[in-house]
Structures are given as C-alpha cells and as structure tokens.
C-alpha positions in Angstrom: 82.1 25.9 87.1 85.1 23.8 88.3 88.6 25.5 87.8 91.6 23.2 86.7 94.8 23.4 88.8 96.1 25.1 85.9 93.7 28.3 86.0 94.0 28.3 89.9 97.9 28.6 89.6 97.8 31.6 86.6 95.0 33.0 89.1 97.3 32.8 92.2 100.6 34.0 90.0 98.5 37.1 89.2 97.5 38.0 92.3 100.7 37.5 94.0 102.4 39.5 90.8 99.9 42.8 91.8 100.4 42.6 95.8 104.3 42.8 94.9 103.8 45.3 92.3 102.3 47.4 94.9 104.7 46.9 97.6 107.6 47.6 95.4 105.9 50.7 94.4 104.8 51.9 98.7 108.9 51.0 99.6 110.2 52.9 96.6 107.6 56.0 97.1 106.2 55.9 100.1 106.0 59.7 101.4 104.2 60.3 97.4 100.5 59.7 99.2 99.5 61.8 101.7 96.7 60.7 104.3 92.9 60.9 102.9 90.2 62.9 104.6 88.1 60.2 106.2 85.3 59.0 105.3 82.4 57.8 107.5 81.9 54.5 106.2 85.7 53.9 105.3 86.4 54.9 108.9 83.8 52.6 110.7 85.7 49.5 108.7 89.4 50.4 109.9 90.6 47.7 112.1 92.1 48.4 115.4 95.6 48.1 115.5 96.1 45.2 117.9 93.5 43.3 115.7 96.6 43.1 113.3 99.3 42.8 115.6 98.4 40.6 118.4 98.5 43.3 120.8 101.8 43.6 120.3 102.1 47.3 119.9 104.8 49.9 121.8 102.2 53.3 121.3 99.6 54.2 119.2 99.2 57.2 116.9 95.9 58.3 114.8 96.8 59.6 111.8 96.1 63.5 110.7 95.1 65.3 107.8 98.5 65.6 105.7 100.3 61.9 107.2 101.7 59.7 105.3 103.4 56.2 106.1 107.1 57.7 105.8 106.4 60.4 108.5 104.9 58.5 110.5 107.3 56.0 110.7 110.2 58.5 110.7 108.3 60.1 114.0 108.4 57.2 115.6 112.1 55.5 114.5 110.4 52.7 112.7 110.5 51.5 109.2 106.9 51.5 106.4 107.7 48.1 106.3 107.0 47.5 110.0 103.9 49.9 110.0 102.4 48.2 106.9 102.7 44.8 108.9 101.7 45.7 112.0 98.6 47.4 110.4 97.9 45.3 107.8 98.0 47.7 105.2 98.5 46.3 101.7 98.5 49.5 100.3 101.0 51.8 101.5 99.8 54.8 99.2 96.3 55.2 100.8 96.4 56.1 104.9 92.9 57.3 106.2 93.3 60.0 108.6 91.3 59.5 111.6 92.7 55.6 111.6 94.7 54.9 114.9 97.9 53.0 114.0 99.6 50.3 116.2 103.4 51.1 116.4 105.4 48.1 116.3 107.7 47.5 119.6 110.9 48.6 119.4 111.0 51.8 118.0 113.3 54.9 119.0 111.5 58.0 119.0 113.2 60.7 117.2 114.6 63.6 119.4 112.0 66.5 119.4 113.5 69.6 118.7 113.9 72.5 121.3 111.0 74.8 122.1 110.6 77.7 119.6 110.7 81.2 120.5 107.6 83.2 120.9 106.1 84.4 118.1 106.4 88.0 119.4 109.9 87.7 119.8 110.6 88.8 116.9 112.0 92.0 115.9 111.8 91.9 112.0 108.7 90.5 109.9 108.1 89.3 106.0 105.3 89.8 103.5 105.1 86.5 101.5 105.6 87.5 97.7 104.2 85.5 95.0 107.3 82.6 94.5 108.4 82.8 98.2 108.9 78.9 99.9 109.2 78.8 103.7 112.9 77.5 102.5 113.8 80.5 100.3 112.6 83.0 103.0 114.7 81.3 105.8 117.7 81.3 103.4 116.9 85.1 102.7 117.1 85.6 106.4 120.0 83.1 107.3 117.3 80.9 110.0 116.2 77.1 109.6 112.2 76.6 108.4 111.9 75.2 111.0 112.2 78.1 113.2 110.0 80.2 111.0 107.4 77.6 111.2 107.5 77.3 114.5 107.8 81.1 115.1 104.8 81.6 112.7 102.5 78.4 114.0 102.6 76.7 111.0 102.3 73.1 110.8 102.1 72.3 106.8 105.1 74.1 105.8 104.2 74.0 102.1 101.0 75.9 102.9 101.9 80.0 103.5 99.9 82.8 101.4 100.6 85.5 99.4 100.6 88.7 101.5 100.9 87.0 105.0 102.9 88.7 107.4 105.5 86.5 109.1 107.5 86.9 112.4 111.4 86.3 111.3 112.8 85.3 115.0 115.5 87.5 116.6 119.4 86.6 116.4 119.2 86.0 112.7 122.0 86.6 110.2 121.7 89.6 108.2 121.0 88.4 104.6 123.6 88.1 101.9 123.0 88.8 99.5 120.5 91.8 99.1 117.1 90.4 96.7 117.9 93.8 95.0 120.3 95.3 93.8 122.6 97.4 96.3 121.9 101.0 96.1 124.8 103.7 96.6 124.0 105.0 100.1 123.7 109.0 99.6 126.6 111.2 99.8 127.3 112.6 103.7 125.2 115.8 104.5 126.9 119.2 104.1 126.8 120.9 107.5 124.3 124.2 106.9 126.7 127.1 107.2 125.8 129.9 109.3 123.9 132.7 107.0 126.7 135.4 106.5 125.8 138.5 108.2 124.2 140.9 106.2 125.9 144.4 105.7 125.0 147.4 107.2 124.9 150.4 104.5 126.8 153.2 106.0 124.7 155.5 108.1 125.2 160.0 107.6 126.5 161.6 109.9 125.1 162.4 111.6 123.1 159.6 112.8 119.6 159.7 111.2 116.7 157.8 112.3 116.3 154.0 111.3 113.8 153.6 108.6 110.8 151.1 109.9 111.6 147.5 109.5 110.5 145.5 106.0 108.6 142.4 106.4 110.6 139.4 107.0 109.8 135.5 106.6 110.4 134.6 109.9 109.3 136.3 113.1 109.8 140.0 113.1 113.1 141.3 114.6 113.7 144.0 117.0 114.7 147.1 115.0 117.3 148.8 114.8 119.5 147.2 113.0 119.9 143.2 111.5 119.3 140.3 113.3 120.5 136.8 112.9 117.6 134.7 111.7 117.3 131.3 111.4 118.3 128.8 108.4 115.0 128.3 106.5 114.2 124.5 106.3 115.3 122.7 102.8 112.3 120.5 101.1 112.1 117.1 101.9 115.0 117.1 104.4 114.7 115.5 108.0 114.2 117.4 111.2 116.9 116.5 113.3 116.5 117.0 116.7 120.2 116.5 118.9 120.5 115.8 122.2 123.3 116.1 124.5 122.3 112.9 126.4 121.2 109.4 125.0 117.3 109.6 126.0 115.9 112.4 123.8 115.6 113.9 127.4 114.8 118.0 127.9 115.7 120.1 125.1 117.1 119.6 122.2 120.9 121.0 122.4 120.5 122.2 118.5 118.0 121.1 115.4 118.8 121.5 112.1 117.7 120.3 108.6 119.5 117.1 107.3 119.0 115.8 103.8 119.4 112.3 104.1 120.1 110.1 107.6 123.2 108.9 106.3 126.5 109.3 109.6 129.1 107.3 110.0 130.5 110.2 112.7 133.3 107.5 113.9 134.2 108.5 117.4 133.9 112.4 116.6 130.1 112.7 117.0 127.7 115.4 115.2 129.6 118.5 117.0 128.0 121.5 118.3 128.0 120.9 121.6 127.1 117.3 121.2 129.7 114.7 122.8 131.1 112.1 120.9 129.2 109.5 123.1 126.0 108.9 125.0 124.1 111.2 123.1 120.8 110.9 120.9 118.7 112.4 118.0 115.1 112.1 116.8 114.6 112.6 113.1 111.0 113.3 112.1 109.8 113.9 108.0 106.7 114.0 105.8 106.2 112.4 102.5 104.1 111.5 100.1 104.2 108.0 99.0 102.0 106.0 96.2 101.1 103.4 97.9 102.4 99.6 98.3 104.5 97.0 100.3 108.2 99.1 100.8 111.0 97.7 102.7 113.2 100.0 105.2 116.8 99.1 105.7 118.9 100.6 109.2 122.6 100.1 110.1 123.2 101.4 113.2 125.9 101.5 116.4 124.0 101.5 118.8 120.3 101.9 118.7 117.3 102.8 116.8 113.8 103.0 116.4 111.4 103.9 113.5 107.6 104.7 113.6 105.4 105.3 110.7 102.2 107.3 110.9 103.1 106.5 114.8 103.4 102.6 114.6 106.3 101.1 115.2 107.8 99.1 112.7 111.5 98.6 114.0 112.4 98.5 117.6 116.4 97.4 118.0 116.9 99.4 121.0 119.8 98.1 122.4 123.8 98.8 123.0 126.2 96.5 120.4 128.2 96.7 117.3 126.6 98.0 113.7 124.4 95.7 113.1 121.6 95.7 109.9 117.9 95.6 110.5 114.9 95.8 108.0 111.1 95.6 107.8 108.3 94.9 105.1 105.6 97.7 106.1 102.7 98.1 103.9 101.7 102.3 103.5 98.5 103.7 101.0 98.8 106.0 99.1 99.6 109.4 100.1 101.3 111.6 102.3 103.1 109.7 105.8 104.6 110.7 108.6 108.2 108.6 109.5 110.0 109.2 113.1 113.5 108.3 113.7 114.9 107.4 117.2 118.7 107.1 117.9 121.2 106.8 120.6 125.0 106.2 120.7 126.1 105.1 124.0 129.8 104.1 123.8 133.1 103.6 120.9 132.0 104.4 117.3 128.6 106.4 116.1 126.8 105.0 113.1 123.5 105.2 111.6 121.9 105.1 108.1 118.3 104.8 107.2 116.6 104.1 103.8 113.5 102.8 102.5 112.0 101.5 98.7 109.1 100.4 97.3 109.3 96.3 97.0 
C-alpha cells in the first residue's frame, strides 16, 4: 500500500507532536521517575555511552537503584538536557539502573560535603515513631538530615523504620520546643531533719536498774539509755550518696534519702561537710515500671551519667555550662534499677533528672 505525501506528513506531525510531548513532560518533571530495577534483557540492549556521544564523554557513572536523571545530573553539575543527549534517552522518566551513563564534557562536580562523624559519636539516640521524617527528627534535634543520615548510614533518606534506633551526633542544639508538653519540675527536697531526741522519763532516786531494752527497727542499741538512730528511708526516694571529692572516690562523706533529683545548689553546694565545688554524688532507686519506650531528660553543671538495669544510656561526663541531655530507652515491664552519677567541678552546681513514658 503506497502512502500519499499527505498521510506521510499527518504521520510525521504525530510523531514529532508525542517525542515533544514527552520532552516537555522529562524537563518539567524530571526527578518524578526514579531508576528501574534492571532487567536482564533490557540491560543486554543498553547502548554504551560513547556509542551516543562520539566518545565525547568527561566520566562515566552507572546508575543505582533509586537514580533518577535530575540527581544524576545535579551530582555531576550538568543539566537532563545534556544527559538525555549524550545518552540518547528519549524518555527521560524511565532510567535503568545498572546502565552506565556518558557524562557530557564540561561539567563541574558539585562540592562533596565534609566527612560525617562516626556513628558512635554520638551521645544521644532516637526511636523512630510512627510519622517521624528524617527532616522532622533533625529539626527536633536542631542538626541537618544530612548529618543524621550520614551518622546513621543511610543512603535513601526517605526509607527509616518504625522502632529504629538512631545515633543523633554530638554538638547538637537542645530542642525547642519540647514534643510534649513541659512538666513543672518538682518542688526542691526538704532537708531530713535530725530525729529529736527522745526524752528520758525521770529516774527514782535512787538510781534503780535500767529495764532490758525493747526491740527496735534498726540495729539494737547499747543499753542504758537512748541512742540516736538513723532516719528510716522514705518510699520511692533516691539514695544519695555525697562525696567530698568529684570521683565518687572512698567513702561517702554522708547519704541520705532524697525524694526527687531536683538541685539547683548555686555556688553553696549540698552542705554537711560537702564543699561547694569539686565534689560528687551517686543516686541509685528501684521502680517498677509497665513497660514501653520512655524518654529521660538531665540538665546538669557539670557532669552526669545514668545507667539503667546497669547499661548506660547517657554519658555527658564532662566540665561546661548547664547544658540539657536526653535519651529514648526502651524498659519491660516491671521493676528496674536506675543509677545516677554526678560531679561539680567549678562556679555553679546544677542537676535535675526526670523521665516519662513516650
């Protein structure tokens, strides 16, 4: 069948109407596609880049699993444009991965950013909730994606998992604001007061002998006579252990029950023979929890550490101004054991602990 010149030109018109249609649509979308998983006979037919280009190419680059055209080019400081002609892709939508592209000559590599830090060194981490973006959580903490990525090893940034644990790195800004609501930090502790001596009932004369001692709660007493015994420890409270010197070294200088780890002892310090610097405490407590992702929260001036059930969950050991630090720790249900570490080397003493269920 013979075609008239008429036919051939509506043919030609058509064909030249859908090859613009889809160039338009590649130069006005063209990060939309990302690159396909190859295929083995797809693959095999790919053309070399010089094939296309004459040779004429500055580096070549074989496309990954999750390219597309505008990164590529962007990588590289060329245009889609130049890759689709250099390539001879008509189709800028569809990228094979597996397919080594020619990159034109000419093009200005983008700067590579500096090397992230170690993803140990790190001294706060995240559980990822359902909602969370690698964006939100870097705003949360006041660091770029990028870091976090990088921290983390993760190369497809929309790609993190409910319950992963990520490594925040150091030197970040504490966030502002809180994801919850701000909770009133508990009233200062009330000092225990010595127990008052108890009375002695007036004795005949004259003197007659001492009646045997009653039981006691704490250790028996050498009769005759009252003796000073210790304050009984309050439910729930911490065991504070305070040291006259800021290693937790020897013995403690005093203990004592303290119902919440709440100080802000200025440049006074706790007392009792404890100086107003370079001194130390270790705060130890039991309780039963019922189980689930909680977040602890320390301000401190200048250093702290906490373990639970003897891991440890926040290490910020260090001399400096108050600064905020908090950890996601994950606890079953049931009863835990938490360990407090402190020190105050130098000016002002400060340090508050406290902990929720996320």
């Amino acid at each position: 069948m013979k075609l008239n010149p008429a036919n051939v030109r509506h043919l030609r018109r058509a064909a030249l109407t859908f090859m613009l249609a889809l160039t338009l649509l590649g130069a006005l979308l063209p990060g939309a596609a990302l690159a396909a998983p190859p295929a083995a006979a797809t693959q095999s037919a790919a053309p070399q880049p010089a094939e296309w280009n004459g040779g004429n190419c500055s580096a070549y680059y074989t496309v990954r699993h999750g390219d597309n055209l505008s990164s590529i080019a962007f990588r590289f400081g060329t245009s889609v444009q130049a890759l689709m002609q250099a390539n001879g892709i008509w189709n800028p939508n569809r990228v094979l991965a597996g397919t080594v592209l020619c990159i034109p000559g000419g093009f200005h590599p983008q700067p590579q950013p500096q090397p992230w830090p170690p993803s140990g060194d790190c001294n706060v981490c995240h559980f990822v909730r359902p909602g969370d973006t690698l964006s939100s959580i870097a705003a949360f903490y006041g660091v770029s994606p990028w870091a976090i990525a990088q921290a983390n090893g993760i190369w497809n940034w929309n790609l993190i998992f409910v319950g992963q644990k990520l490594c925040i790195p150091e030197n970040y800004f504490p966030p502002q604001p809180q994801p919850i609501p701000p909770q009133p930090w508990p009233p200062h502790p009330i000092p225990p007061q010595p127990w008052p001596p108890q009375p002695i009932p007036p004795q005949p004369w004259p003197p007659q002998p001492l009646p045997p001692c009653p039981p006691q709660p704490c250790p028996p007493q050498p009769c005759p006579g009252p003796q000073p015994q210790p304050c009984p420890p309050v439910y729930g409270a911490w065991n504070g252990e305070y040291f006259a010197n800021r290693d937790l070294a020897g013995s403690p200088t005093f203990v004592r029950q303290d119902t919440a780890i709440a100080f802000d002892w200025d440049s006074v310090g706790p007392g009792g023979g404890i100086p107003a610097t370079n001194f130390s405490t270790r705060w130890t407590r039991n309780e039963q929890f019922s189980g689930g992702n909680y977040r602890f929260w320390t301000t401190v001036d200048d250093g702290v550490r906490v373990w639970v059930d003897g891991v440890l969950i926040i290490d910020f050991w260090r001399i400096g101004p108050a600064t905020s630090v908090s950890c996601d720790h994950y606890l079953s249900p049931g009863n835990h054991t938490i360990r407090v570490e402190y020190f105050q080397a130098e000016g002002v003493a400060l340090m508050y602990l406290k902990y929720a269920r996320l």
